[in-house]
C-alpha positions, 0 to 999 in steps of 0.5 A: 140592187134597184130593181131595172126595167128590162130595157135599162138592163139590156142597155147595162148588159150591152155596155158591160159587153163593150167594156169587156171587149175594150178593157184589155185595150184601154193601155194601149188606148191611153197611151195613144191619147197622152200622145195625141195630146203632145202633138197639136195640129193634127188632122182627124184622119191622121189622129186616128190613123196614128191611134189605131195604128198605136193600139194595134202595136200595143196589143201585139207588141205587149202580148209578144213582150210578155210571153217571150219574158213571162211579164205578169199582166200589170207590167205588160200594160205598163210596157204597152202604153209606152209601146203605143204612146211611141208607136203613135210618135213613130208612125210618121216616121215610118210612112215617110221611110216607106215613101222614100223607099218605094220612090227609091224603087220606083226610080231604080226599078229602070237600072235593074231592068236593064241590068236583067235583060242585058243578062238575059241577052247575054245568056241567049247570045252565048247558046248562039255563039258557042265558044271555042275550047282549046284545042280548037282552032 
């Protein structure tokens, strides 16, 4: 092995460092890039949204897969690309259903205070008006 200056074997301990920490990411890392490559036009900001939100499924979503089905390693990386690759092409979808569903929230959040509070005063009106029994009269 060459004989390195300090510097140059703090610089290689550092890069193995960072390798060590991202080599277990590198599936979910690929499989998010192969399908940025598959959707031109994209923003940076909405790239690496997607990509983070791509990597982040796949480290959860492929530990979970192979702890519940005793996966070995190698096919855990396998399933985790594909998991990111589709977390990637499916985050667009997700915000959308997100949006939808906090609009149709926003515009029925008035029909289900009124329903609460005609409840309510309902509940209060009857502790008023205390109803007759039979009998009574």
């Amino acid at each position: 092995m060459a004989d390195h200056s300090p510097a140059v074997a703090a610089v290689i301990e550092a890069g193995m460092g960072v390798w060590r920490k991202l080599e277990p990411f590198l599936p979910g890392i690929l499989g998010a890039a192969v399908a940025q490559m598959m959707r031109p036009g994209l923003g940076m900001r909405q790239r690496f949204v997607q990509w983070t939100v791509g990597v982040i499924v796949f480290h959860y979503g492929s530990k979970a897969l192979a702890a519940l089905f005793h996966w070995p390693e190698a096919v855990a990386d396998v399933v985790g690309f594909f998991i990111a690759f589709l977390a990637f092409e499916g985050l667009h979808a997700w915000q959308k259903a997100a949006i939808e569903a906090g609009v149709s929230a926003i515009r029925d959040a008035g029909a289900v205070w009124r329903h609460l509070l005609q409840g309510w005063a309902a509940k209060a009106g009857a502790g008023q008006h205390p109803q007759k029994t039979e009998g009574e009269g």
